[in-house]
TIVEX-78285 format. One record per atom (N, C-alpha, C, CB): residue number from 1; atom name; x, y, z. Coordinates in Angstrom, 1 decimal, padded with zeros to 4 digits. Glycine has a CB too. Example, Ala and Ser with C-alpha at 12.3 -4.5 7.8 and 13.67 -1.06 7.14 Angstrom:
2
n atom x y z
1 N 013.2 -005.7 007.8
1 CA 012.3 -004.5 007.8
1 C 013.2 -003.3 007.8
1 CB 011.3 -004.5 009.0
2 N 012.8 -002.2 007.1
2 CA 013.7 -001.1 007.1
2 C 012.9 000.0 007.9
2 CB 014.1 -000.6 005.7
***
This chain:
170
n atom x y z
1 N -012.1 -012.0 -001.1
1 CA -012.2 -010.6 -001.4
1 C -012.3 -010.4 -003.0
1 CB -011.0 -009.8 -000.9
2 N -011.4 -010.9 -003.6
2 CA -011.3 -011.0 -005.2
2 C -013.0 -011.7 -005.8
2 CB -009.7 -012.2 -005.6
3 N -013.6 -012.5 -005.6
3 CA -014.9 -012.9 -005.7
3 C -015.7 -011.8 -005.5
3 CB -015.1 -014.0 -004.8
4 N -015.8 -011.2 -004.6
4 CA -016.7 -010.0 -003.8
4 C -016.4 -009.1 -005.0
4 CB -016.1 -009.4 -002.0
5 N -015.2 -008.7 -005.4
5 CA -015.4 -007.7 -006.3
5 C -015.2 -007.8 -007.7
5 CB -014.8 -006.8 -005.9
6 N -015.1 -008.9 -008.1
6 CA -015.1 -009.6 -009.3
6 C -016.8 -009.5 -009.6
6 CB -014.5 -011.1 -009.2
7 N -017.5 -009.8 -008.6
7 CA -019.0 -010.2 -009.1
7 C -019.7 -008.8 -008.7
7 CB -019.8 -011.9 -008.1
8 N -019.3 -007.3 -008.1
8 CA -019.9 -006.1 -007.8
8 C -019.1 -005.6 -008.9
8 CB -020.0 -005.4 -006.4
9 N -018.2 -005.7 -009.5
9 CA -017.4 -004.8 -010.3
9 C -018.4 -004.3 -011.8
9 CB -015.7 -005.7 -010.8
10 N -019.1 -004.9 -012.3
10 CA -019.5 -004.2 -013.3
10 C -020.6 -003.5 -012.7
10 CB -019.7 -005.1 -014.5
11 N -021.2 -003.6 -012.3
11 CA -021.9 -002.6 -011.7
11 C -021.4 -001.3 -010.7
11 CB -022.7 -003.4 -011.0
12 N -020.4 -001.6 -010.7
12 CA -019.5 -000.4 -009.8
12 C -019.2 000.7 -010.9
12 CB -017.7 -001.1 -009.0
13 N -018.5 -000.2 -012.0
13 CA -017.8 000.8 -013.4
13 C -018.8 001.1 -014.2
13 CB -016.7 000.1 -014.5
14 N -020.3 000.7 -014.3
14 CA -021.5 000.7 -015.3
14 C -021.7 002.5 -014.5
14 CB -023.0 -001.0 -015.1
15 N -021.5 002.3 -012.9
15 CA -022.4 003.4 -012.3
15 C -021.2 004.6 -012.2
15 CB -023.3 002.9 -010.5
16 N -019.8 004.2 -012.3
16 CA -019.3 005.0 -011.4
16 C -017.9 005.6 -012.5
16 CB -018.9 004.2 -009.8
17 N -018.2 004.8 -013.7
17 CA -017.4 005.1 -014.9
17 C -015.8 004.7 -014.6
17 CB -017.5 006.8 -015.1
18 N -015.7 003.6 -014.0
18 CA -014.3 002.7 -013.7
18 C -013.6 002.5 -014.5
18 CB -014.4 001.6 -013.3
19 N -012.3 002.7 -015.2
19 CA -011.6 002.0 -016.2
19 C -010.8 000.8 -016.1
19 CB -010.9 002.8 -016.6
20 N -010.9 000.3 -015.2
20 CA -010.0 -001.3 -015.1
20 C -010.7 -002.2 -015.9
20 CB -009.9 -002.1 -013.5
21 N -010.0 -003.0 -016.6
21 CA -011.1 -004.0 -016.7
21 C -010.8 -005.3 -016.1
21 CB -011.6 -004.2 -018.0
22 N -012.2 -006.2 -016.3
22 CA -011.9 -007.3 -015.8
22 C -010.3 -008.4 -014.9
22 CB -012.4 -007.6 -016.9
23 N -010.1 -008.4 -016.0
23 CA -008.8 -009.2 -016.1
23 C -007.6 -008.3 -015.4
23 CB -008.4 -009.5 -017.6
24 N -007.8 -007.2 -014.8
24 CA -006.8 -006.2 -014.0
24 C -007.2 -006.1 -012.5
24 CB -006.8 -004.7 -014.6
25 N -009.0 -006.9 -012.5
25 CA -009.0 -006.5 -010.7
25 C -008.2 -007.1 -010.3
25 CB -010.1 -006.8 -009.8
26 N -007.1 -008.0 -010.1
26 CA -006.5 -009.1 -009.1
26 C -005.5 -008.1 -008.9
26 CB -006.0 -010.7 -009.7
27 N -005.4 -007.3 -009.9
27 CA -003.6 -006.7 -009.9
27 C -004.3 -005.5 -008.8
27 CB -002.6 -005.9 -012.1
28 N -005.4 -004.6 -008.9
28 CA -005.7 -003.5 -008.6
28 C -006.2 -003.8 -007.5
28 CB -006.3 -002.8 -009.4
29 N -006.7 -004.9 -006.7
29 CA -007.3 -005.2 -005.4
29 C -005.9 -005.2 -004.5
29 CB -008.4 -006.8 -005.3
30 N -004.5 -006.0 -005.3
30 CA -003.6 -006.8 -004.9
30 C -002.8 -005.6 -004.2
30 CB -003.1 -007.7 -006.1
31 N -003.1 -004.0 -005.0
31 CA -002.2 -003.0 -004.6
31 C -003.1 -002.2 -003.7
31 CB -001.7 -002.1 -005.8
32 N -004.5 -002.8 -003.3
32 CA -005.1 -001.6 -002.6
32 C -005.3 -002.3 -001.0
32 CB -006.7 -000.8 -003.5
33 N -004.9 -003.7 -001.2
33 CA -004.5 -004.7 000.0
33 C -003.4 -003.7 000.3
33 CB -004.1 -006.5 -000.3
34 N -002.6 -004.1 -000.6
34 CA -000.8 -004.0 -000.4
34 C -000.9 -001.8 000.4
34 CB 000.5 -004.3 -003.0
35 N -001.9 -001.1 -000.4
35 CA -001.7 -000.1 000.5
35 C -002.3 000.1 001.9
35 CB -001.9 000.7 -000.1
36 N -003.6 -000.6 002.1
36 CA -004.2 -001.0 003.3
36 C -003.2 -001.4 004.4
36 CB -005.0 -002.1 003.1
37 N -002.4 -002.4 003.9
37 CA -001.2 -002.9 005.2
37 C -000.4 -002.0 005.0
37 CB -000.3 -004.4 005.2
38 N 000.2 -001.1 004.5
38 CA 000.7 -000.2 004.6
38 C 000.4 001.2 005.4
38 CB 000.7 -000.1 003.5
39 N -000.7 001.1 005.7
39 CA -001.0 002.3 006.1
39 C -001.3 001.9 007.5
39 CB -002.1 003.0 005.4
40 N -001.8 000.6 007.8
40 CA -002.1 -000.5 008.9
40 C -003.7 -000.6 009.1
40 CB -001.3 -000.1 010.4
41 N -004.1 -000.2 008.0
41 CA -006.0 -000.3 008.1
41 C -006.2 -002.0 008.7
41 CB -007.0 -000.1 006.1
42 N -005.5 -002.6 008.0
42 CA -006.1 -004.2 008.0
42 C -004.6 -004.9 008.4
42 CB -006.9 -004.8 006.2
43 N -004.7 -006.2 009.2
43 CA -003.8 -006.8 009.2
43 C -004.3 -008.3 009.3
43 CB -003.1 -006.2 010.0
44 N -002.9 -008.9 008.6
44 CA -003.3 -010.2 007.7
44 C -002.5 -011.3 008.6
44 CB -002.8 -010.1 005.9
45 N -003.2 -012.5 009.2
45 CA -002.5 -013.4 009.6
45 C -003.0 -015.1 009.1
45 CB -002.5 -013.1 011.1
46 N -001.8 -015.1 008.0
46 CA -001.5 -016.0 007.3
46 C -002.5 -015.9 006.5
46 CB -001.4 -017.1 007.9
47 N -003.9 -016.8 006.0
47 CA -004.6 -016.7 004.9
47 C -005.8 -015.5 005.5
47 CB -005.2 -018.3 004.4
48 N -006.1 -015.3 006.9
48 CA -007.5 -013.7 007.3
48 C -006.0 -013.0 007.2
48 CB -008.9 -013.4 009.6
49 N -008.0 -012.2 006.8
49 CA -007.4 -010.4 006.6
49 C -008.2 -010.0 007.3
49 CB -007.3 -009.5 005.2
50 N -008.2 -009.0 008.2
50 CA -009.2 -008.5 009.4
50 C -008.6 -007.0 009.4
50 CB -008.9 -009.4 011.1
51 N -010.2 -006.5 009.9
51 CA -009.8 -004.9 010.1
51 C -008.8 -004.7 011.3
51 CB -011.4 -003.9 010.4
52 N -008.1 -003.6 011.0
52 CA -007.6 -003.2 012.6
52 C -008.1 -002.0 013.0
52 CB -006.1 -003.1 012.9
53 N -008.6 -002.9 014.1
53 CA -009.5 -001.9 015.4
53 C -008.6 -000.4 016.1
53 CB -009.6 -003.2 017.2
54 N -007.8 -000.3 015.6
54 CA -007.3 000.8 016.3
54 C -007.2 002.0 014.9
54 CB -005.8 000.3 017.3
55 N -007.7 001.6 014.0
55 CA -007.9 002.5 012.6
55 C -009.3 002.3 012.3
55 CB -007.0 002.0 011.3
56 N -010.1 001.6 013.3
56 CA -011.9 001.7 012.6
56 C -012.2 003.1 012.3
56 CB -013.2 001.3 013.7
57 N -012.2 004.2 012.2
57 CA -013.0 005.4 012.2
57 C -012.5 005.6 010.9
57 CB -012.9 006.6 013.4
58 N -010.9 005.7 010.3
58 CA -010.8 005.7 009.0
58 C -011.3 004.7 008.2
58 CB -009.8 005.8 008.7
59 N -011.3 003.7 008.7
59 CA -012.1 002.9 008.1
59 C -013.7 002.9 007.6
59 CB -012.0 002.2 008.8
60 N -014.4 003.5 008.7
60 CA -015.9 003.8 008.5
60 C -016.0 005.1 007.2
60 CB -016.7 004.4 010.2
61 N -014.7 005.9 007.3
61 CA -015.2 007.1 006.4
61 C -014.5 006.7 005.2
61 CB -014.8 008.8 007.0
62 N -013.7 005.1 004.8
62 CA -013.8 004.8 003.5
62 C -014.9 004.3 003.5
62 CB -013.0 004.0 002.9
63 N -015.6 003.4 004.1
63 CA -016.6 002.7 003.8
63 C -017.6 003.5 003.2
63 CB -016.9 002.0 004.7
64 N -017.9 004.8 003.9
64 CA -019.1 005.6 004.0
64 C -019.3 005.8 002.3
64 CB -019.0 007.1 005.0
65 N -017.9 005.7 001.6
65 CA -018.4 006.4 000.0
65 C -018.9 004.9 -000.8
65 CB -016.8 007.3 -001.2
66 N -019.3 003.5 -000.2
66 CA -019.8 002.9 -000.7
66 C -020.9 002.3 000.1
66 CB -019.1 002.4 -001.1
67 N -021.2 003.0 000.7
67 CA -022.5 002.2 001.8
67 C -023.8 002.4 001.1
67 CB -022.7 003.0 003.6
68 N -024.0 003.7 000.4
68 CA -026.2 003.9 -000.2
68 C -025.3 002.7 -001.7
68 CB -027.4 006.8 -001.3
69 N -024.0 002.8 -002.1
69 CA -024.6 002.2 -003.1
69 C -024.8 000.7 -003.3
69 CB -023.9 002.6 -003.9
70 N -023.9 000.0 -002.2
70 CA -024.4 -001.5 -001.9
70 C -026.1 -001.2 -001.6
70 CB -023.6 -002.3 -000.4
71 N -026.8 -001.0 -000.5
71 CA -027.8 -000.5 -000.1
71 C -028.6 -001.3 -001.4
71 CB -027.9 001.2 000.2
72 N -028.3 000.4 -002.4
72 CA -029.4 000.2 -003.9
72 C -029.2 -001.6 -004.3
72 CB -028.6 001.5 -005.8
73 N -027.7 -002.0 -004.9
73 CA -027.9 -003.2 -005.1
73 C -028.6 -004.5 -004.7
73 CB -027.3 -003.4 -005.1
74 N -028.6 -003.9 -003.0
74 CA -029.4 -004.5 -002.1
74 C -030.5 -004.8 -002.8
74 CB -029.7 -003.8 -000.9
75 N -030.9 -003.5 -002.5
75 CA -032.4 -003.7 -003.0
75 C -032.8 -004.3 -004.4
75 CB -033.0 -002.3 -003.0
76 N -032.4 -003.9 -005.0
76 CA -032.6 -005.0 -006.3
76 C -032.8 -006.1 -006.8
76 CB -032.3 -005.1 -006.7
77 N -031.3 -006.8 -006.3
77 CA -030.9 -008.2 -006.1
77 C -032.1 -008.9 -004.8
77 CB -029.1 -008.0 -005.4
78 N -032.5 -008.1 -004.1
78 CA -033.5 -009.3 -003.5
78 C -034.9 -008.9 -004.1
78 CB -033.6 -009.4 -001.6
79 N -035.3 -007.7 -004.3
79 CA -036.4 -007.7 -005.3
79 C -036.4 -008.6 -006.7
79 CB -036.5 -006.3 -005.7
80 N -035.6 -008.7 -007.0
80 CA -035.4 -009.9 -008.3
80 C -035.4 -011.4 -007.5
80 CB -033.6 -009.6 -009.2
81 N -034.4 -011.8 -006.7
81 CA -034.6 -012.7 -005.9
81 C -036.4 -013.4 -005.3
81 CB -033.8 -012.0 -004.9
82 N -036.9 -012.0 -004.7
82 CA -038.4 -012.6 -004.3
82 C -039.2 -013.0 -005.7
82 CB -039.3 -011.3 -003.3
83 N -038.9 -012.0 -006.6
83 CA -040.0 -011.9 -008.1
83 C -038.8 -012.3 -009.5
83 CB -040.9 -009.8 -008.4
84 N -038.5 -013.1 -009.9
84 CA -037.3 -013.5 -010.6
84 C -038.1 -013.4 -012.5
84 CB -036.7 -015.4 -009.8
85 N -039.6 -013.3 -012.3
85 CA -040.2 -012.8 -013.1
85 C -041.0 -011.4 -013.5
85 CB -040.7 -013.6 -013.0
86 N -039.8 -010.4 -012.1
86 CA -040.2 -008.9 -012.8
86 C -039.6 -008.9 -013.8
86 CB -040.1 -007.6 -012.1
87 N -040.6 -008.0 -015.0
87 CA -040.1 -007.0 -016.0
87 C -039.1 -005.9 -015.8
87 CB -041.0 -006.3 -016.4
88 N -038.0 -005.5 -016.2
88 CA -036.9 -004.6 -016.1
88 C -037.7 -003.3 -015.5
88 CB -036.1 -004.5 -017.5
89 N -038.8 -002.6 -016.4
89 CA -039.4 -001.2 -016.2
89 C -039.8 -001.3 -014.4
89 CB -041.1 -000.9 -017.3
90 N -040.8 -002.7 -014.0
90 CA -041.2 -002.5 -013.0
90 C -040.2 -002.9 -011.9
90 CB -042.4 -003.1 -013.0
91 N -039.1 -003.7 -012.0
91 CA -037.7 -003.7 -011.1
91 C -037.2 -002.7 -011.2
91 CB -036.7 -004.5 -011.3
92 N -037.0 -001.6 -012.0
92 CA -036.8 -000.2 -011.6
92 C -037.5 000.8 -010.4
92 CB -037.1 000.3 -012.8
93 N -039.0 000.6 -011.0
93 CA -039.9 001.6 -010.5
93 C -039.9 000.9 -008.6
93 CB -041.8 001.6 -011.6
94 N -040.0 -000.1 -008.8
94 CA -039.6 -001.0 -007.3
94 C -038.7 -000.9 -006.6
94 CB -039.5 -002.3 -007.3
95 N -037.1 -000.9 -007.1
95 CA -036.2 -000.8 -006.7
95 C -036.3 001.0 -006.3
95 CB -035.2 -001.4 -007.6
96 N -036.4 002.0 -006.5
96 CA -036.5 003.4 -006.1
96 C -037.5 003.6 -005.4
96 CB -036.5 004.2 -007.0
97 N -038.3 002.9 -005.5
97 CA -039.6 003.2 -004.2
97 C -039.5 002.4 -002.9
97 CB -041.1 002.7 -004.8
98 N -038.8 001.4 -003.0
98 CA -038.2 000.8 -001.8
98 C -036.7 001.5 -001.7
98 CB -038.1 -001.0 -002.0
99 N -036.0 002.1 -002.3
99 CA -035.4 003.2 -002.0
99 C -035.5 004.4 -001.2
99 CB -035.3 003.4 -002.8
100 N -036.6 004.8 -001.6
100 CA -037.1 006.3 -001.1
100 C -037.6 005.8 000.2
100 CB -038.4 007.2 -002.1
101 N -038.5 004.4 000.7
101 CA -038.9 004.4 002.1
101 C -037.3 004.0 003.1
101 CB -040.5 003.1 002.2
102 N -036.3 003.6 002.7
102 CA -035.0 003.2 002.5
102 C -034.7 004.7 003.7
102 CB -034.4 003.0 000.6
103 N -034.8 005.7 002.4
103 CA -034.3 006.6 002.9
103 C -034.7 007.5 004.3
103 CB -034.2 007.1 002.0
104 N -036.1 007.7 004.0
104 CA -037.0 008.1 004.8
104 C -036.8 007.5 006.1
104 CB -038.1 007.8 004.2
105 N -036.6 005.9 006.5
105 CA -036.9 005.1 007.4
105 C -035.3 005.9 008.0
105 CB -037.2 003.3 006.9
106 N -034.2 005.7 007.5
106 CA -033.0 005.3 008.1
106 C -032.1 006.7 007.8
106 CB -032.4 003.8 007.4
107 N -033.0 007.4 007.2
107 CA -032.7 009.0 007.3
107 C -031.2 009.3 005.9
107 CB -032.2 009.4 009.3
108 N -031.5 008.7 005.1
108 CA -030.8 008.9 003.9
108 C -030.8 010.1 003.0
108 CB -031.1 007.9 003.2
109 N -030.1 011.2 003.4
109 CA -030.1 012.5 002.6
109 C -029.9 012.7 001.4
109 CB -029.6 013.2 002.9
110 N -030.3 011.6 000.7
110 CA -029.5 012.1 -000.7
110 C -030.1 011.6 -001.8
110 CB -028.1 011.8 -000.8
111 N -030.8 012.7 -002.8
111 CA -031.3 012.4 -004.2
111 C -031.4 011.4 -005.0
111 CB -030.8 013.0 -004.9
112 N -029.1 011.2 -005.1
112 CA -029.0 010.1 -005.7
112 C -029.3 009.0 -005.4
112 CB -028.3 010.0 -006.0
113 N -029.6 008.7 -003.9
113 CA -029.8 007.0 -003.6
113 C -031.1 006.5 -004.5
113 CB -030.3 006.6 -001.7
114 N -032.3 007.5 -004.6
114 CA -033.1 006.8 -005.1
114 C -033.0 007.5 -007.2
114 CB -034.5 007.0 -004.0
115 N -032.3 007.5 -007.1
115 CA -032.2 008.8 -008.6
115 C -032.9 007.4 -009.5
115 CB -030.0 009.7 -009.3
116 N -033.4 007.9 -010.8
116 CA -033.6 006.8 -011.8
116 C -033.1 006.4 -012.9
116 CB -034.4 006.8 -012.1
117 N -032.0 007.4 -013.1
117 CA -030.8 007.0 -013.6
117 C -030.3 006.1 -013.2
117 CB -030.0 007.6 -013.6
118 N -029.9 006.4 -012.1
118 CA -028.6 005.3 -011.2
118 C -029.5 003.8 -011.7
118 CB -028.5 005.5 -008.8
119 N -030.7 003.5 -011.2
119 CA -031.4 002.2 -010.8
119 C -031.5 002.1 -012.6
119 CB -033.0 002.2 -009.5
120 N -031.9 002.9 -013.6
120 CA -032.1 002.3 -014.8
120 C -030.2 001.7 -015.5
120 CB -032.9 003.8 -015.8
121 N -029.2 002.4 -015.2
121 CA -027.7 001.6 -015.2
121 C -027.7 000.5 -014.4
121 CB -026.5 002.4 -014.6
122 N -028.3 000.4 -013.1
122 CA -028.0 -000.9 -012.5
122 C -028.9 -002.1 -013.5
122 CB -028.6 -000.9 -010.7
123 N -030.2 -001.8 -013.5
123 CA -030.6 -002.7 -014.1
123 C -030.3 -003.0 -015.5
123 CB -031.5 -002.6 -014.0
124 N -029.8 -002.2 -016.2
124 CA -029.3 -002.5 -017.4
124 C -028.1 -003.3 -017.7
124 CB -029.1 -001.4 -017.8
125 N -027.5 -003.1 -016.5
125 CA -026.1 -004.3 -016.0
125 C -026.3 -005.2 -015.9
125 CB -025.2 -004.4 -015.0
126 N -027.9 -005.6 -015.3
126 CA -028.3 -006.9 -014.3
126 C -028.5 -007.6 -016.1
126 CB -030.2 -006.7 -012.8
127 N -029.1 -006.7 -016.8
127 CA -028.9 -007.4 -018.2
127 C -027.8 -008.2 -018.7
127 CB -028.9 -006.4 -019.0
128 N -027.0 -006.8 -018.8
128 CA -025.6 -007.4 -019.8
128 C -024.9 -008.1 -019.0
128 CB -024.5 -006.2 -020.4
129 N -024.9 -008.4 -017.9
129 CA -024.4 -009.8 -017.3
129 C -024.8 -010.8 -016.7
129 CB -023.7 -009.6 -016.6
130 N -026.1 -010.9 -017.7
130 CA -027.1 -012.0 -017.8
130 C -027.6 -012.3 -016.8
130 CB -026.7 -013.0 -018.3
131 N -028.2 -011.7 -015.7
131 CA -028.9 -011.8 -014.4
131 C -030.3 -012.0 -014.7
131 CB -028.7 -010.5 -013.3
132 N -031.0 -011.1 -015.7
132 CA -031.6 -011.4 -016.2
132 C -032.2 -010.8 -017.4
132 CB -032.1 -011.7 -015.5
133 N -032.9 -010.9 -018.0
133 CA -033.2 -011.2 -019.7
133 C -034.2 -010.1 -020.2
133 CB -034.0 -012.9 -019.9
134 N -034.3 -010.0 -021.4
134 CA -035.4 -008.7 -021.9
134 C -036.8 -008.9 -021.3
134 CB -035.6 -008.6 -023.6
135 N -037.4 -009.6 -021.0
135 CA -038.6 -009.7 -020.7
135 C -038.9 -010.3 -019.1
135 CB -039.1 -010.5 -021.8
136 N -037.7 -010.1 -018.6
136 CA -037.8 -010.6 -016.9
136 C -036.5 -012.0 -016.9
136 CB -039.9 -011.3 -016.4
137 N -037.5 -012.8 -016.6
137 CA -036.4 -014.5 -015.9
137 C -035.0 -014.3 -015.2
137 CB -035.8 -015.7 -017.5
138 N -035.4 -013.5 -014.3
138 CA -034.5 -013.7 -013.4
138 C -033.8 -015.6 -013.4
138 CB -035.4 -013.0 -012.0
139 N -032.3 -015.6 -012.7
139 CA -032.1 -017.2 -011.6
139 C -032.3 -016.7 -010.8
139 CB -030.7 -018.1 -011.2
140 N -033.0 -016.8 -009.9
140 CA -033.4 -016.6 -008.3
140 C -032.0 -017.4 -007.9
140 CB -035.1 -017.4 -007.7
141 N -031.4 -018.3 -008.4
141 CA -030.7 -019.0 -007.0
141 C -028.8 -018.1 -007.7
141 CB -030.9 -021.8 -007.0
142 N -029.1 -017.6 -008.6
142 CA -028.1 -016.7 -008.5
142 C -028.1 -015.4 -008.0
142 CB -027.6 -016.6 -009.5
143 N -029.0 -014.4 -008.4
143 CA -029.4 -013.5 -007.6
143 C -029.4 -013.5 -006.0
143 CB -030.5 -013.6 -008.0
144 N -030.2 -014.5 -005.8
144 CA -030.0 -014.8 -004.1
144 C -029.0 -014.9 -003.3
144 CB -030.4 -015.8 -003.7
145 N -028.0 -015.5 -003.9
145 CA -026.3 -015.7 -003.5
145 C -025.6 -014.3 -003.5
145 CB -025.4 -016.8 -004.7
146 N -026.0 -014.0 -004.4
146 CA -025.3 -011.7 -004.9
146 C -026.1 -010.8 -003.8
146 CB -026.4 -010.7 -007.2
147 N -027.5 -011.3 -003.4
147 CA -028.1 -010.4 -002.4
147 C -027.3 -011.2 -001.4
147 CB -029.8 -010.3 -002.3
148 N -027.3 -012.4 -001.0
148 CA -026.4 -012.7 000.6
148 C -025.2 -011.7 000.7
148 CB -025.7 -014.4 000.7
149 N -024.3 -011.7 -000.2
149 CA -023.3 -011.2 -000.5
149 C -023.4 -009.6 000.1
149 CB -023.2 -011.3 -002.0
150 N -024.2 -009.2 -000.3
150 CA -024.3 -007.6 -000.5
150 C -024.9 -007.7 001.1
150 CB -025.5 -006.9 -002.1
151 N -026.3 -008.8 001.8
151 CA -026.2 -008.2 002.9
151 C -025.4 -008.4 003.8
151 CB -026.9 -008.2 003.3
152 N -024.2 -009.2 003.8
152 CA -023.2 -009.4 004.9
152 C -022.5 -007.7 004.5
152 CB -022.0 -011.2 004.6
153 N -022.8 -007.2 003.5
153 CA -021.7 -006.1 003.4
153 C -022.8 -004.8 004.0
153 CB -020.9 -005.8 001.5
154 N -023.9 -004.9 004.4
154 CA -025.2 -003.6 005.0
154 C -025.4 -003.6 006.0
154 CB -026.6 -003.5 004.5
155 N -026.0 -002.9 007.0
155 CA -026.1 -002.8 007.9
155 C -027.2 -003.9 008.6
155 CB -026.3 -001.6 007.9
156 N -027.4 -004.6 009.4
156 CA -028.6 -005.4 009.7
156 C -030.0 -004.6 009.7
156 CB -028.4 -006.0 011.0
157 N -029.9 -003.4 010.4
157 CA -031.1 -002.9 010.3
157 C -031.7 -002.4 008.7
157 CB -031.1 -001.7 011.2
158 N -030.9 -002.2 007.9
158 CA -031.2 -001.6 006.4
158 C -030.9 -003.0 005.9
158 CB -030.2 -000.2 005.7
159 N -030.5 -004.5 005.9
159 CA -030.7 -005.3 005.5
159 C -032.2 -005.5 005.6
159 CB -029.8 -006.0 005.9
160 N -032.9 -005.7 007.1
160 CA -034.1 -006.1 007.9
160 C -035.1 -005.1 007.0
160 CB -034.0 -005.8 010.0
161 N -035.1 -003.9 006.7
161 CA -036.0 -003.3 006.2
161 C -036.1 -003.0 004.6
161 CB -036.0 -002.4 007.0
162 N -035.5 -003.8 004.4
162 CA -035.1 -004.5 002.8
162 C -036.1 -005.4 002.4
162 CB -033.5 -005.3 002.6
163 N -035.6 -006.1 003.0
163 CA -036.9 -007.6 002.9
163 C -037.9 -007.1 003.6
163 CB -036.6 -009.4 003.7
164 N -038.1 -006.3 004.5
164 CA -039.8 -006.5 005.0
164 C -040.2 -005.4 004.3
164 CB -040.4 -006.3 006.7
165 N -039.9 -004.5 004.0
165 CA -040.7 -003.9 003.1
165 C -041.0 -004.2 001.8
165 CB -040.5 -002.9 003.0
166 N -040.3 -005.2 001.3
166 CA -040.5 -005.7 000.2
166 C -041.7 -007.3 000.6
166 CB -038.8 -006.1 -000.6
167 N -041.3 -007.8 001.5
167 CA -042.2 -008.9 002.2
167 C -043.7 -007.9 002.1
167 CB -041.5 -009.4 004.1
168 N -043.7 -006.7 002.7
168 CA -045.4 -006.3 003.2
168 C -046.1 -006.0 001.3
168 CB -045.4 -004.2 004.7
169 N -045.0 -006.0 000.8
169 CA -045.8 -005.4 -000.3
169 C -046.0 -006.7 -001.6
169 CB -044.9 -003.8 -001.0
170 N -045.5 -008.0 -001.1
170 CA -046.2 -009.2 -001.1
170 C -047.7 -009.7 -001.6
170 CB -046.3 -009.4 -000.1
***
């Protein structure tokens, strides 16, 4: 878990104006576990931690305030992934247009998923934490590991139409 949000966290606080830093997620994941079993969302046997099924629906309506924004990372992270030699301007303009059919397809009501703010902060992070560089050079084999990441956390169907619409336009 700590990995998972160690490696989305700057992009969480770049978009969403977070004040922890670094060196405090362990303490701040450690209390929002510790209030999770508290409340009985999740329960932990021995080293898993697993949802509990008889609290899924609260569950889905935390999730819901982070679901378009994995989505966007989605999209990025494997648009960089396939082309590890786009330019920042055109991984922008790519990332929101595979956004917008994103939305369109899977019925996503909302401005901000594809806004160009949001995707010009994401990519500006993908910068400052060296994903990749002023003039493009993506690692594809880091990138790729951040998109696996991100699609075990999306839906399959909005994972599936991530890559093929990025596959048809190939």
């Amino acid at each position: 878990v700590l990995r998972h949000v160690e490696t989305l966290y700057p992009f969480l606080k770049a978009e969403l104006f977070l004040r922890w830093k670094k060196a405090e997620l362990a303490g701040v994941v450690d209390a929002l576990i510790a209030e999770m079993l508290r409340q009985e969302l999740i329960v932990v046997d021995g080293e898993v931690m697993s949802l509990n099924p008889s609290h899924s629906r609260s569950l889905q309506l935390l999730a819901a305030g982070a679901r378009e924004t994995l989505q966007r990372y989605a999209i990025t992270f494997w648009l960089l992934s396939a082309n590890p030699s786009i330019n920042r301007s055109s991984l922008e303009k790519e990332s929101r247009t595979v956004a917008q059919r994103l939305s369109v397809l899977h019925g996503i009501n909302a401005p901000e998923f594809f806004d160009k703010a949001v995707f010009s902060t994401l990519v500006l992070t993908l910068r400052d934490e060296g994903y990749i560089s002023d003039t493009g050079d993506a690692e594809p084999e880091e990138t790729l590991k951040v998109y696996r990441m991100l699609a075990d956390l999306i839906t399959s169907d909005v994972r599936l139409t991530i890559e093929s619409v990025t596959q048809d336009d190939a």
